[in-house]
N, CA, C and O of each residue as an XYZ file, in Angstrom:
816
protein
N      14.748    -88.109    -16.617
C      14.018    -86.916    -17.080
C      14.600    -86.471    -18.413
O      15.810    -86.471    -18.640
N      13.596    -86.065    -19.348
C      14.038    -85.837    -20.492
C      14.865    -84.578    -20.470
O      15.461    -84.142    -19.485
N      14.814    -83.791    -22.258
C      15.562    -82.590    -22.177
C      14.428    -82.162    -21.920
O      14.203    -81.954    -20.728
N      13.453    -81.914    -22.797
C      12.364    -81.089    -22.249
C      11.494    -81.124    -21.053
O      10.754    -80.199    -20.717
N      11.600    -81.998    -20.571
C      11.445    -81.929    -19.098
C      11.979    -81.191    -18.338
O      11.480    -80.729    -17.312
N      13.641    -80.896    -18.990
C      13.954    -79.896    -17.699
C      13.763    -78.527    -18.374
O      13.637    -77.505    -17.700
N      13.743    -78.526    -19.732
C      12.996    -76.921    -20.097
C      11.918    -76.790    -19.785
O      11.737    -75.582    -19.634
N      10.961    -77.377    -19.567
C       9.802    -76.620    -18.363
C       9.760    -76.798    -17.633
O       8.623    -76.522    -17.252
N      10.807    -77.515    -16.230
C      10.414    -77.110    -15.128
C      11.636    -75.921    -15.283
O      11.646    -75.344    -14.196
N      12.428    -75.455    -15.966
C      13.559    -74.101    -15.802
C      12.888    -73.068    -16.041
O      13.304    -72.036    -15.514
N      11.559    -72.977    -16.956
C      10.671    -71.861    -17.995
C      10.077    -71.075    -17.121
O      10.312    -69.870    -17.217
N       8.984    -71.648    -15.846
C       8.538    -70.282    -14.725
C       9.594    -69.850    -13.880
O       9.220    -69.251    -12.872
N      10.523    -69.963    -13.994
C      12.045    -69.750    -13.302
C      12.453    -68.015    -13.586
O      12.708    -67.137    -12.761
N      12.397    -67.965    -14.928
C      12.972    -67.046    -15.978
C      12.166    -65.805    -15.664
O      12.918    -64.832    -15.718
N      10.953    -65.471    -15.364
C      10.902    -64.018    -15.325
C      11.066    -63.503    -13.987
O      10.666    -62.389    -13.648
N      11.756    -64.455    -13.104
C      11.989    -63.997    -11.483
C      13.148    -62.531    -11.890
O      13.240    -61.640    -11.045
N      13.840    -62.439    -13.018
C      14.555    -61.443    -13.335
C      13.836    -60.026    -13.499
O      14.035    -59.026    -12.810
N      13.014    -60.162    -14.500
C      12.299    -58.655    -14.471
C      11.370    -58.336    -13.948
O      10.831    -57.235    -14.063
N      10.672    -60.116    -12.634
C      10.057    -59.268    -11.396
C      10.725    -58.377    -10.244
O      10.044    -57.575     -9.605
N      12.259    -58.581     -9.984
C      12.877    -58.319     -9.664
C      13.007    -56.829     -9.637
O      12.729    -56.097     -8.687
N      13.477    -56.474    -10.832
C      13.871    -55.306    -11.782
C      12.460    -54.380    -11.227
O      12.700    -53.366    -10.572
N      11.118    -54.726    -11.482
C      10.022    -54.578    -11.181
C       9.588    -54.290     -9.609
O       9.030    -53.242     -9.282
N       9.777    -54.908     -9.065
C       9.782    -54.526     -7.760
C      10.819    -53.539     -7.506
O      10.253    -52.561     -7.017
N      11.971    -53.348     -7.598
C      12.895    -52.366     -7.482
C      12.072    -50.968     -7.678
O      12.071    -50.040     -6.868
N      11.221    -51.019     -9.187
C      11.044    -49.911     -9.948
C      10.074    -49.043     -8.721
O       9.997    -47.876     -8.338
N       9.500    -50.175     -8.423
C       7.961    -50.252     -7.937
C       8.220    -49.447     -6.473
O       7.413    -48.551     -6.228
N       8.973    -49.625     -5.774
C       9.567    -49.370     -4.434
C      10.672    -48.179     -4.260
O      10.878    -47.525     -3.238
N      11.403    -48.054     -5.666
C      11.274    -46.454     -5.848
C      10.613    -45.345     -6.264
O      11.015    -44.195     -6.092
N       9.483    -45.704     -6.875
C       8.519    -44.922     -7.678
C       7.336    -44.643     -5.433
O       6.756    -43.605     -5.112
N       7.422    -45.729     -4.672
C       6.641    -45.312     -3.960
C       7.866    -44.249     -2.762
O       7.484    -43.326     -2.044
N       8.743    -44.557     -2.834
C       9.494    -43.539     -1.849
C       9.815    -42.027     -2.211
O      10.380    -41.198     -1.498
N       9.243    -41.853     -3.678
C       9.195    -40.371     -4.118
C       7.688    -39.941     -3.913
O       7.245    -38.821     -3.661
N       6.901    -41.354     -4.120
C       5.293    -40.521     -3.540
C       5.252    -40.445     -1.991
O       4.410    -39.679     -1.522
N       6.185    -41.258     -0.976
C       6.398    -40.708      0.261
C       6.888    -39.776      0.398
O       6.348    -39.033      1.218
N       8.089    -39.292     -0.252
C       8.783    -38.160      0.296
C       7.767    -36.746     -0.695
O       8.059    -35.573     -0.467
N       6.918    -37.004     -1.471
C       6.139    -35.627     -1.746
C       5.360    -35.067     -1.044
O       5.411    -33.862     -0.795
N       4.572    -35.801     -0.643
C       3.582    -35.158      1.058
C       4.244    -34.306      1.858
O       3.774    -33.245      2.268
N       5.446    -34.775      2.128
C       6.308    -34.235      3.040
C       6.819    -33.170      2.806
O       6.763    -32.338      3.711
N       7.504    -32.793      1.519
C       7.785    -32.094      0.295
C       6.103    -30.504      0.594
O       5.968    -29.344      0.984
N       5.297    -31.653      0.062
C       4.071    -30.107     -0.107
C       3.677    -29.597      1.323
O       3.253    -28.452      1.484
N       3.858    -30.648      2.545
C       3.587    -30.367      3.680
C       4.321    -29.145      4.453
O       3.853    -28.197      5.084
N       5.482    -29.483      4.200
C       6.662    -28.572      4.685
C       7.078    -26.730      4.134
O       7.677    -25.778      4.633
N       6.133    -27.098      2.482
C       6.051    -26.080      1.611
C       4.639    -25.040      2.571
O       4.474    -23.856      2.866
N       4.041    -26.067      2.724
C       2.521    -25.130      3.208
C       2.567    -25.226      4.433
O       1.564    -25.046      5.123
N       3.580    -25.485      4.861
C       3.987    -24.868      7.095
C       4.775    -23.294      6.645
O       4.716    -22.303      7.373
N       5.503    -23.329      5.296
C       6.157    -22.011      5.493
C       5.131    -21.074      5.036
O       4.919    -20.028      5.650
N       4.563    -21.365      4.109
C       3.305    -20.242      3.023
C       2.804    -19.824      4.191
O       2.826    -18.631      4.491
N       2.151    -21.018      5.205
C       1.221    -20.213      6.332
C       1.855    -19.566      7.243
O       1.246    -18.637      7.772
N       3.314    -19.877      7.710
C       4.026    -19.060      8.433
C       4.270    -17.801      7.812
O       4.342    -16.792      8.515
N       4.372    -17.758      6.894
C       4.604    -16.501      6.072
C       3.378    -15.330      6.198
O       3.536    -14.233      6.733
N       2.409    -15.707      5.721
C       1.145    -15.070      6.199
C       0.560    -15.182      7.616
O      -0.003    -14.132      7.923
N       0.521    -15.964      8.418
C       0.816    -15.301      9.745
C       1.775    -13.949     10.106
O       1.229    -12.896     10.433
N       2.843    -14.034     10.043
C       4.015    -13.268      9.667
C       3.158    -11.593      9.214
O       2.929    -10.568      9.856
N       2.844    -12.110      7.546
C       2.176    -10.660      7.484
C       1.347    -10.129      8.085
O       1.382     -8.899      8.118
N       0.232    -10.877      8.826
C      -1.041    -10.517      9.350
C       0.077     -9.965     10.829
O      -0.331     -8.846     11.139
N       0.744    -10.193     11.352
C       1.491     -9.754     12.154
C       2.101     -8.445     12.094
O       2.062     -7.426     12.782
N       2.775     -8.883     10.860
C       3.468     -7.109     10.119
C       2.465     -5.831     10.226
O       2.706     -4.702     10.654
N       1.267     -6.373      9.701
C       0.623     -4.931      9.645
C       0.122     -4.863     11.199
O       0.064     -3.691     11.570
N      -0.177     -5.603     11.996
C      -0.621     -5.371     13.257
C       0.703     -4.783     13.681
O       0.754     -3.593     13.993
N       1.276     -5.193     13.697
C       2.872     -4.666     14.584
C       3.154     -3.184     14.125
O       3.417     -2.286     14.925
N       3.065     -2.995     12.602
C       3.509     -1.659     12.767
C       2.382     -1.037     12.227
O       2.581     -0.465     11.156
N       1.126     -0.992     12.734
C       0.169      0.114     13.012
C       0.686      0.590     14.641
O       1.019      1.723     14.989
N       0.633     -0.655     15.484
C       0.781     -0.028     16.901
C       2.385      0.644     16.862
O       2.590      1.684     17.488
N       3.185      0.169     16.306
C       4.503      1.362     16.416
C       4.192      2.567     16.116
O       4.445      3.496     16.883
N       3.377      2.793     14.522
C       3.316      3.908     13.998
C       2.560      4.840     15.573
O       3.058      5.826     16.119
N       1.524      4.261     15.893
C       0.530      4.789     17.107
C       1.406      5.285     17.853
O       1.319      6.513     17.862
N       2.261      4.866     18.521
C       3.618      4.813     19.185
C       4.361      6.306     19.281
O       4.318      7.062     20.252
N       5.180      6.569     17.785
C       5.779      6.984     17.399
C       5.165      8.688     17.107
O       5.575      9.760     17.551
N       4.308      8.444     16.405
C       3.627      9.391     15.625
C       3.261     10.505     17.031
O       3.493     11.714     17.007
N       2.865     10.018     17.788
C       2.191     11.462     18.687
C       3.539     11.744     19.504
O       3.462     12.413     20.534
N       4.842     11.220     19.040
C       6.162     11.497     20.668
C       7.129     12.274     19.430
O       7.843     13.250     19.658
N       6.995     11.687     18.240
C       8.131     12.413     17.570
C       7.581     13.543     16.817
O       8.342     14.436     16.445
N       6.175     13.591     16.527
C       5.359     14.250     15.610
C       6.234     14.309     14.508
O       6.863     15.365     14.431
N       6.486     13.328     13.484
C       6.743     13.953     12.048
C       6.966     12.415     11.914
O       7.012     11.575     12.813
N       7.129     12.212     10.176
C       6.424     11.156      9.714
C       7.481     10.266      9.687
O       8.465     10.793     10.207
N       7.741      8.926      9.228
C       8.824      7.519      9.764
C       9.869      8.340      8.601
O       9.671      9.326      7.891
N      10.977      7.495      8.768
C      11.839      8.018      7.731
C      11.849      7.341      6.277
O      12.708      7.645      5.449
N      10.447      6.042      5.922
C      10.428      5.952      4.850
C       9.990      7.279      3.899
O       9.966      7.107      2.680
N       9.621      8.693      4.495
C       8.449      9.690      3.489
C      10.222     10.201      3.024
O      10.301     10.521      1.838
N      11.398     10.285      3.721
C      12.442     10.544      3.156
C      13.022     10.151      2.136
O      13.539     10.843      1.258
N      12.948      8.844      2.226
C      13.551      7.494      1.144
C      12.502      8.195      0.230
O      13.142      8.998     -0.448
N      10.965      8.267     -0.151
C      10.401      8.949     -0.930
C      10.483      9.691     -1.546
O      10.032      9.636     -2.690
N      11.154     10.817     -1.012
C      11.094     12.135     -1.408
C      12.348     12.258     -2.305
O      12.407     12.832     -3.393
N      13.528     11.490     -1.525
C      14.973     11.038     -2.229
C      15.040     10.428     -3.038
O      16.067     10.594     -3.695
N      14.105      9.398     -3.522
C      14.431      8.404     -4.362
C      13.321      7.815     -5.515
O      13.532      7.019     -6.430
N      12.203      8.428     -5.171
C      11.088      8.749     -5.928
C      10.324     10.251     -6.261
O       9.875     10.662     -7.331
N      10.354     10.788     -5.151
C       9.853     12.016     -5.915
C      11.122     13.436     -6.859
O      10.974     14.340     -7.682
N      12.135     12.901     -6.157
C      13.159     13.240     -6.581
C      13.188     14.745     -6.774
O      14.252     15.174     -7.221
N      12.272     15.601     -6.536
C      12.320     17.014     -6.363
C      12.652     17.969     -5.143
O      12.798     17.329     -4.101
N      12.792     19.193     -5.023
C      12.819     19.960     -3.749
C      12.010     19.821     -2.579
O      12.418     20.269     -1.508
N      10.921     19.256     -2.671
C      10.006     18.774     -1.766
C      10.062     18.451     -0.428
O      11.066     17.759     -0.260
N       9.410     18.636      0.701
C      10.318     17.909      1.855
C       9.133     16.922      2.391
O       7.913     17.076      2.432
N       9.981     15.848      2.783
C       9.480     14.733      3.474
C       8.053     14.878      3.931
O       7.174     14.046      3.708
N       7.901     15.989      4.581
C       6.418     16.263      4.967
C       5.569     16.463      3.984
O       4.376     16.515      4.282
N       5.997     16.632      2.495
C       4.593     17.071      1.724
C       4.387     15.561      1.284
O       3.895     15.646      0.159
N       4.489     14.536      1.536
C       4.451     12.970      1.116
C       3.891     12.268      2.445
O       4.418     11.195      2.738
N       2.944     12.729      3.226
C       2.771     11.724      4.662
C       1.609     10.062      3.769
O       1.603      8.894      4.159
N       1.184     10.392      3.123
C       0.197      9.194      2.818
C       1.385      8.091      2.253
O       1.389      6.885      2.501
N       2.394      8.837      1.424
C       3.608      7.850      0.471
C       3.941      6.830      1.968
O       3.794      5.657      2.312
N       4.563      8.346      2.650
C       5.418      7.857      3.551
C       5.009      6.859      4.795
O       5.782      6.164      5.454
N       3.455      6.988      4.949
C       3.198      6.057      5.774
C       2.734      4.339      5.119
O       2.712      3.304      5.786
N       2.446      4.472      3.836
C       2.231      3.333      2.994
C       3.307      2.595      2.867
O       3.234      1.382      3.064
N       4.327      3.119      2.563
C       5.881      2.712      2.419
C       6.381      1.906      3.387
O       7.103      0.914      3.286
N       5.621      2.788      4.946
C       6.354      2.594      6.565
C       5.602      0.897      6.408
O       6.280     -0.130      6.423
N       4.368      0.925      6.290
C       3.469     -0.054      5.938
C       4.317     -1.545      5.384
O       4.737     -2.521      6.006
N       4.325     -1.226      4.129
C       4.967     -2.084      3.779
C       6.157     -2.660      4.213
O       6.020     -3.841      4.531
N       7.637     -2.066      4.364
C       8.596     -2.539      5.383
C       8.091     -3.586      6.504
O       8.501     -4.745      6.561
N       7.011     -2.941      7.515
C       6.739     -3.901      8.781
C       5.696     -5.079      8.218
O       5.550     -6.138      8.828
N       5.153     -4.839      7.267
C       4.969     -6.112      6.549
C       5.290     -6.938      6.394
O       5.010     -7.975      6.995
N       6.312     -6.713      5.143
C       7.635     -7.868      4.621
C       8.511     -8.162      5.793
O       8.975     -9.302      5.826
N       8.820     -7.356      6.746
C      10.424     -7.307      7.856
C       8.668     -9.011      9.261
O       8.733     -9.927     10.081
N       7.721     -8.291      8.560
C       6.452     -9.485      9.848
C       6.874    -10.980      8.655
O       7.590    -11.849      9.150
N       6.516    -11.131      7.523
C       6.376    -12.557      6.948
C       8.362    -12.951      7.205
O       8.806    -14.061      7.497
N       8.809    -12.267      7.086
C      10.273    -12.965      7.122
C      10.618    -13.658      8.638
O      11.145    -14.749      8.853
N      10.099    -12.566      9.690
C       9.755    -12.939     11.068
C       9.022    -13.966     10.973
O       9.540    -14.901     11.585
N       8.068    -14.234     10.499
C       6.894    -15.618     10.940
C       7.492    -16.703     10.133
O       6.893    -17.733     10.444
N       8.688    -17.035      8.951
C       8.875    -17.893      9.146
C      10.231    -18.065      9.585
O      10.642    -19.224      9.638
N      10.937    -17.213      9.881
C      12.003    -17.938     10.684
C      11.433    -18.317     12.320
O      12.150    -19.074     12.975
N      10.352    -17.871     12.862
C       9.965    -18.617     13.856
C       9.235    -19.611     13.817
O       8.968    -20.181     14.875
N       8.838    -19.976     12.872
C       8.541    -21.409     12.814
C       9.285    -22.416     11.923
O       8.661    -23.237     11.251
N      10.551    -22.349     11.926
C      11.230    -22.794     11.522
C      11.984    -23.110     11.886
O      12.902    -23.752     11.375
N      11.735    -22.530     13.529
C      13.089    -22.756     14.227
C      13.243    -24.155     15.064
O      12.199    -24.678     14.674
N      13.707    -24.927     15.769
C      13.886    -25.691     16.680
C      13.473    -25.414     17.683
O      13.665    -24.323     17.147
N      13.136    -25.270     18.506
C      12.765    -24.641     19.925
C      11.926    -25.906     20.908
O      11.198    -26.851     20.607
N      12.466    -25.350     22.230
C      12.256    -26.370     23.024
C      10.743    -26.127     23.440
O      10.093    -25.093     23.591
N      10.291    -28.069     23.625
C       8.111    -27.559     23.746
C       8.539    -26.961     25.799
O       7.768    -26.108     26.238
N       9.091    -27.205     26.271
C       9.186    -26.372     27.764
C       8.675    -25.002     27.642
O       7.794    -24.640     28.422
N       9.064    -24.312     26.875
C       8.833    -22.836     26.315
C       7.526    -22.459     25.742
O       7.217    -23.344     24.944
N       6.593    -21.513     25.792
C       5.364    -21.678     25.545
C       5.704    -20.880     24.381
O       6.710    -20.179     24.488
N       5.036    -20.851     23.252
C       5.512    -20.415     22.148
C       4.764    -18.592     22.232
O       4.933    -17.999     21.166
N       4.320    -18.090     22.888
C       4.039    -16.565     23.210
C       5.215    -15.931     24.166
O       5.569    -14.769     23.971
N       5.762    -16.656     25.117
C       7.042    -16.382     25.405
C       8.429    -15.682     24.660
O       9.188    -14.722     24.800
N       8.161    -17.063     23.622
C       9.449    -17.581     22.329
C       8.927    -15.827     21.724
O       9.728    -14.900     21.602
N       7.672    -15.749     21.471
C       7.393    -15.002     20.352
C       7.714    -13.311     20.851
O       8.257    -12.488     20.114
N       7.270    -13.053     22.180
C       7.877    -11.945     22.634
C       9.702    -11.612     23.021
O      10.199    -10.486     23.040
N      10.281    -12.629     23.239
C      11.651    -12.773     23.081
C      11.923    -12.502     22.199
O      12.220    -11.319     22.039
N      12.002    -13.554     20.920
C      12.456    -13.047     19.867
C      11.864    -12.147     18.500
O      12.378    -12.094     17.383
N      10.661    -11.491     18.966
C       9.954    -10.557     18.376
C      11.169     -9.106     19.227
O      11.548     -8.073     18.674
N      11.398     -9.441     20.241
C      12.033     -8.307     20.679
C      13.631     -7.912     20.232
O      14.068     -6.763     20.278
N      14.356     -9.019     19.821
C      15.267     -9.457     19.462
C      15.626     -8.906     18.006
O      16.664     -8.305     17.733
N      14.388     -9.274     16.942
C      14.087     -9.174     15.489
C      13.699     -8.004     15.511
O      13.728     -7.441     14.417
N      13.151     -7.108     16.823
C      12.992     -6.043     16.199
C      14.173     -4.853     16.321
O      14.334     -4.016     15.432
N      15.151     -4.910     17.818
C      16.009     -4.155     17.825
C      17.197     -4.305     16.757
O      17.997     -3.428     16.433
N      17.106     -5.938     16.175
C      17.928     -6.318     15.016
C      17.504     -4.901     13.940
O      18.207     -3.985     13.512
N      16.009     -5.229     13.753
C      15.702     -3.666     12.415
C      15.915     -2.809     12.695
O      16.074     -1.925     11.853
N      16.077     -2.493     14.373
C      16.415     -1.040     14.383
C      17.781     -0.020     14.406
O      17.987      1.184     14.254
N      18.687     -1.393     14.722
C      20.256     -1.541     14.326
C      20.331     -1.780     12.578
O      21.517     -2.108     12.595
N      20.173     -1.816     11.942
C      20.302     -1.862     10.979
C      19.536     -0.251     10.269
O      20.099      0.453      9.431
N      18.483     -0.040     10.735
C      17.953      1.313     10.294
C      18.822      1.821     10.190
O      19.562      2.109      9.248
N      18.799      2.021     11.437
C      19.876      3.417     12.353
C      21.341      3.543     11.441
O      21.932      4.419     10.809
N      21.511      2.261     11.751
C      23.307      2.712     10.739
C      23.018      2.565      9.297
O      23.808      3.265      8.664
N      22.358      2.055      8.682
C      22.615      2.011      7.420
C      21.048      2.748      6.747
O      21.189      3.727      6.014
N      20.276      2.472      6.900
C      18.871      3.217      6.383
C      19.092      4.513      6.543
O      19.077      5.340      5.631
N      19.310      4.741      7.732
C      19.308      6.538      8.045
C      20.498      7.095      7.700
O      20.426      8.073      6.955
N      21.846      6.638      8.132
C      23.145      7.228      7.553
C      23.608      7.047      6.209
O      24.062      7.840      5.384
N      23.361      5.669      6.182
C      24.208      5.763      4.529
C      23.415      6.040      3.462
O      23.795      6.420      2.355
N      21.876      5.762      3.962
C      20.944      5.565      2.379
C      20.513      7.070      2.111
O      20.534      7.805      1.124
N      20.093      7.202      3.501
C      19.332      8.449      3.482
C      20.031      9.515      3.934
O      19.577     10.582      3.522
N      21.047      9.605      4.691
C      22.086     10.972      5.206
C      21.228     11.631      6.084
O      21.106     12.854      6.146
N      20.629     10.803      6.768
C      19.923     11.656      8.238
C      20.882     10.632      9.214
O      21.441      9.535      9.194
N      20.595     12.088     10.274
C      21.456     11.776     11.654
C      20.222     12.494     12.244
O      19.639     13.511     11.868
N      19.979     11.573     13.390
C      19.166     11.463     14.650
C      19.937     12.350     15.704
O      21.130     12.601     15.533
N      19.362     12.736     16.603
C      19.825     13.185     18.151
C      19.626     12.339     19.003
O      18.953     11.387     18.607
N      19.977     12.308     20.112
C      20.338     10.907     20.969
C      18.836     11.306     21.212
O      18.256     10.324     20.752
N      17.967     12.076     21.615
C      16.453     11.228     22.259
C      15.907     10.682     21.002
O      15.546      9.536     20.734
N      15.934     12.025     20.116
C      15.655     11.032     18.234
C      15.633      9.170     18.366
O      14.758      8.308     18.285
N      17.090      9.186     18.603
C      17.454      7.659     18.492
C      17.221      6.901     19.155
O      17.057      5.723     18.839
N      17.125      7.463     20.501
C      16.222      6.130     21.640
C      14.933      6.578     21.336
O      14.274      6.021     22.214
N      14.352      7.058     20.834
C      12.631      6.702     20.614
C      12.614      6.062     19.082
O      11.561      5.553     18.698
N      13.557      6.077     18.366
C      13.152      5.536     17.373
C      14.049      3.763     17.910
O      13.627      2.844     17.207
N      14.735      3.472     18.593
C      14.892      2.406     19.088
C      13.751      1.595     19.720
O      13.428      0.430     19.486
N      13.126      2.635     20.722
C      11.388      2.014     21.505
C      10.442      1.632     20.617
O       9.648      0.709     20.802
N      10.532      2.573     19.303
C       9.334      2.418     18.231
C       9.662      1.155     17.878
O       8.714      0.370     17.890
N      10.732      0.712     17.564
C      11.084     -0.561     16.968
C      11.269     -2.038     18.002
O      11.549     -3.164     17.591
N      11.063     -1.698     19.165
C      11.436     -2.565     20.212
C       9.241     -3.076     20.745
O       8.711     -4.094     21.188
N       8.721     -1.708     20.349
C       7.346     -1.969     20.401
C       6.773     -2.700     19.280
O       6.097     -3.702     19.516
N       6.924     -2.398     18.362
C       6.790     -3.183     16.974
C       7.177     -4.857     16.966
O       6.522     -5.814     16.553
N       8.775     -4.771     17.721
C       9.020     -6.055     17.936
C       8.366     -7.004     18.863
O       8.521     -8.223     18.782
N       7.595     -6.385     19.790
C       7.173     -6.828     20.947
C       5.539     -7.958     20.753
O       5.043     -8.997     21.189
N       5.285     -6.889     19.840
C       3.911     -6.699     19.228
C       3.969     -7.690     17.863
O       3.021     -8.081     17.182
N       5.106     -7.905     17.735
C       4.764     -8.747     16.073
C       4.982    -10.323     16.861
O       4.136    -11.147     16.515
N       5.910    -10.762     17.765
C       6.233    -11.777     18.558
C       5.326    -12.483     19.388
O       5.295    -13.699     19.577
N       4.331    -11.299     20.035
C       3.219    -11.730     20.458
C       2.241    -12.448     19.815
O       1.655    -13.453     20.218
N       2.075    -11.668     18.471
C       1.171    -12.170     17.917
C       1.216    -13.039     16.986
O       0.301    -13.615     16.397
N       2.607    -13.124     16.853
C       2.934    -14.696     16.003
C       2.673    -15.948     16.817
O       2.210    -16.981     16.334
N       3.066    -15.749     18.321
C       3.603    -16.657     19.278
C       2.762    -17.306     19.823
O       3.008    -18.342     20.442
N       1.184    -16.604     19.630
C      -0.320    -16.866     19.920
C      -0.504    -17.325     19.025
O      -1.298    -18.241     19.238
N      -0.242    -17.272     18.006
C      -1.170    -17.701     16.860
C      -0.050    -19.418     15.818
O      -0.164    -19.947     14.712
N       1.210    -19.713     17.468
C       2.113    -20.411     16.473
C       1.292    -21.758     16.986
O       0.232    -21.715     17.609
N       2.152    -23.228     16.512
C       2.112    -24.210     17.596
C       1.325    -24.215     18.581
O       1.169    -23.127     19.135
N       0.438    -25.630     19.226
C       0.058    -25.606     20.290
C      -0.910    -24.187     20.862
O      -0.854    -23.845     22.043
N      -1.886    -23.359     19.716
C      -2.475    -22.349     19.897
C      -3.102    -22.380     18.785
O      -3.403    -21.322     18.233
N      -3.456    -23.729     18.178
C      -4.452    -23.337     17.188
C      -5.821    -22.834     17.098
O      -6.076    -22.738     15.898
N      -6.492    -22.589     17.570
C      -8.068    -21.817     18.308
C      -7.199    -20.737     19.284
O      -6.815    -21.047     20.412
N      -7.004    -19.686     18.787
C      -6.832    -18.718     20.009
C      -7.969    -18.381     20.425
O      -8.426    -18.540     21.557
N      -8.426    -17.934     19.575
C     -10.371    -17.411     20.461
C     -10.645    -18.935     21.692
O     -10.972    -18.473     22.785
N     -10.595    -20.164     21.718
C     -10.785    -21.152     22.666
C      -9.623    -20.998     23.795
O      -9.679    -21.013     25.025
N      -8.528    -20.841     22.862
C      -7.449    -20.786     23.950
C      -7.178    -19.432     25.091
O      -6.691    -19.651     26.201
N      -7.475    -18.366     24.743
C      -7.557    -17.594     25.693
C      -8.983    -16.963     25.526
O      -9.053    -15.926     24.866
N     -10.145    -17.503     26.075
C     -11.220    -17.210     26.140
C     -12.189    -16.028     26.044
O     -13.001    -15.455     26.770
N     -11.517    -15.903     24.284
C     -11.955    -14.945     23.947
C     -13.158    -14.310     23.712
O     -13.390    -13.189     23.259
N     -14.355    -15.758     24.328
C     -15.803    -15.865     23.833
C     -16.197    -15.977     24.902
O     -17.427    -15.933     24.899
N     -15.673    -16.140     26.122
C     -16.289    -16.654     27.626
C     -16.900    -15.160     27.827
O     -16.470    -14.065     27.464
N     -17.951    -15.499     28.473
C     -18.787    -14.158     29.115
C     -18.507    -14.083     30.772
O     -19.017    -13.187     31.445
């Protein structure tokens, strides 16, 4: 065999290198378009947990406010934070009930989307029906807010002190709220996608 004989059978030999290189490229370029699905998937389990969450918040604390409002007669202690920290005049808490209940509003809002996604975020065993999970730890998340009110919202921020029935009804308000936001996450989590099918909300 000549010389050039063996330079072309060596010549289709030679780009086995930058098919190589090529396939490499090729097989990492597809394990970043695998791992993005997963990536936007995981992004839009929390967005919707999140808004579940809120649609929860405002359900949860309308029925507290309901709750609250006809046992304590006078308005949540956000119209205080108001009056202290925005209206900033002599005023008292009571001349602000629309502030103060918009305000109350908002809190069980934001305190519902932070709730909806740490419960779906969590691990939890499928044995457990997830309306269970959701009244447990709706009850849990809510005496958590109301331990935290109590000592730091009301004493340190705001310099109100409660009386012991004061404080166990504003504990119930928050234990109803919790009850009520858990439920209705817990229906509406996992394994409950059609609630209207799932608890027959259309059957006559």
């Amino acid at each position: 065999m000549s010389v050039f004989d063996r330079l072309s059978s060596l010549s289709p030999r030679s780009p086995s290198r930058p098919s190589r290189a090529a396939d490499a490229a090729d097989a990492a370029d597809q394990s970043v378009q695998s791992a993005s699905p997963t990536d936007r998937s995981r992004t839009a389990h929390v967005v919707t947990a999140a808004v579940r969450g809120l649609q929860a918040g405002f359900v949860a604390t309308l029925i507290m406010t309901a709750f609250r409002l006809p046992i304590l007669r006078s308005l949540p202690p956000s119209a205080n934070f108001w009056t202290q920290y925005v209206a900033r005049d002599d005023s008292d808490p009571g001349d602000h009930p629309v502030a103060g209940l918009v305000l109350h509003l908002l809190y069980g809002v934001q305190a519902g989307a932070v709730f909806g996604v740490i419960f779906a975020l969590q691990d939890a065993e499928r044995s457990i029906e997830p309306e269970q999970r959701g009244i447990v730890w709706g009850s849990v998340f809510g005496m958590a807010l109301s331990a935290f009110g109590s000592q730091f919202m009301l004493k340190e921020l705001l310099d109100v002190r409660l009386e012991n029935d004061e404080l166990a009804l504003f504990h119930a308000s928050h234990l109803v709220y919790g009850i009520a936001l858990g439920a209705w996450v817990g229906s509406r989590t996992e394994g409950v996608e059609d609630p209207e099918r799932e608890y027959g909300y259309n059957d006559e």
